[in-house]
C-alpha positions as CSV (number, residue, x, y, z in Angstrom):
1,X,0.0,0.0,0.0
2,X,1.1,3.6,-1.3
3,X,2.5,5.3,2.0
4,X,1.5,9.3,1.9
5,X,2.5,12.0,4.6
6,X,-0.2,12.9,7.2
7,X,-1.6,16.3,7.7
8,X,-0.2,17.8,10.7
9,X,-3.6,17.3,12.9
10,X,-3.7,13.7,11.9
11,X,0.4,13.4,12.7
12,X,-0.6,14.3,16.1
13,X,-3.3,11.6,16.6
14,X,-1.1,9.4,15.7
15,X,1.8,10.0,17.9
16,X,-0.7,9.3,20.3
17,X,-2.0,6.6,19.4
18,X,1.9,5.3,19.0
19,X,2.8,5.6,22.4
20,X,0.2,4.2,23.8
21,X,0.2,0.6,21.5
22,X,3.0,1.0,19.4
23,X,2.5,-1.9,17.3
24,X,-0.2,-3.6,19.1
25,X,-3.4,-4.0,18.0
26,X,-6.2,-2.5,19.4
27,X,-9.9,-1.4,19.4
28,X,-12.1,1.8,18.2
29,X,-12.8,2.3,22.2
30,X,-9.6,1.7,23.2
31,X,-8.1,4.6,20.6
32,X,-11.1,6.7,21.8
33,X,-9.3,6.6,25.0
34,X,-5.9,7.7,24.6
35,X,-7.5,10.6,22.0
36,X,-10.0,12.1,23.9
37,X,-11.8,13.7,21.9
38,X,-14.9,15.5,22.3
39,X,-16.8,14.3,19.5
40,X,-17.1,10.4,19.0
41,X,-17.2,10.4,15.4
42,X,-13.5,12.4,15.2
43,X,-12.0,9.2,16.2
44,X,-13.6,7.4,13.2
45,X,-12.4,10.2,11.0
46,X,-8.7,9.6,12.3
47,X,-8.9,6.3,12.0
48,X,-10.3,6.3,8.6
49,X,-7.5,8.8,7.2
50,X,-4.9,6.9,9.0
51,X,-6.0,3.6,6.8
52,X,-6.3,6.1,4.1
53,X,-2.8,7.5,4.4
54,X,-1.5,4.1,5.1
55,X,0.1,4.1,8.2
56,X,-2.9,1.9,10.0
57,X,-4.3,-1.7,8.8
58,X,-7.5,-2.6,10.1
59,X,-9.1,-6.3,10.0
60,X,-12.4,-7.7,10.8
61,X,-13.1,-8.5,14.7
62,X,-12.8,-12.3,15.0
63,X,-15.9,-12.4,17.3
64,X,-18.0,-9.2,15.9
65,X,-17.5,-8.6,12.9
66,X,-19.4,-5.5,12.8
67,X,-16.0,-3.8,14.9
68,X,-12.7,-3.9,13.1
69,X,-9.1,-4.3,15.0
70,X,-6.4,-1.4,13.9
71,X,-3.0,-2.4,14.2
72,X,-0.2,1.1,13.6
73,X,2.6,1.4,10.9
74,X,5.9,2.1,12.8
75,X,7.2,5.6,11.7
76,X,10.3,4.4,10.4
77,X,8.3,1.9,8.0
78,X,6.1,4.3,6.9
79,X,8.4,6.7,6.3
80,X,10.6,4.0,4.0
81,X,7.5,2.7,2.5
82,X,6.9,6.5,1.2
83,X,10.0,6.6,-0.5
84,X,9.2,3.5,-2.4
């Protein structure tokens, strides 16, 4: 997947989101968490245009799948995987 830089108020989401799970995998409520935000649907948005960007994969929920798990891109990957 084609690697893009992040606006700026997405690049701080995601440092969030990277020092909290790194490369873990984790859940919608568990990002809504760390971010804090004061709308719910913001975190959807982030989440979407991290996927979008490329430096996020999401996959189905082994039990529901109506909920997706989100796993990070390390910056150092992403950042080589834009130069490709």
């Amino acid at each position: 997947m084609l690697v893009k830089p992040l606006p700026s108020w997405t690049m701080q989401r995601y440092a969030k989101l990277w020092s909290s799970f790194k490369s873990k995998e984790f859940t919608h409520e568990q990002a809504s968490k760390i971010l804090k935000e004061k709308d719910p649907n913001l975190v959807s948005v982030i989440l979407s245009y991290l996927r979008k960007y490329g430096w996020l994969s999401t996959k189905l929920h082994p039990i529901d799948t109506r909920k997706r798990i989100y796993q990070l891109k390390s910056p150092e990957q992403a950042t080589k995987d834009m130069l490709k």
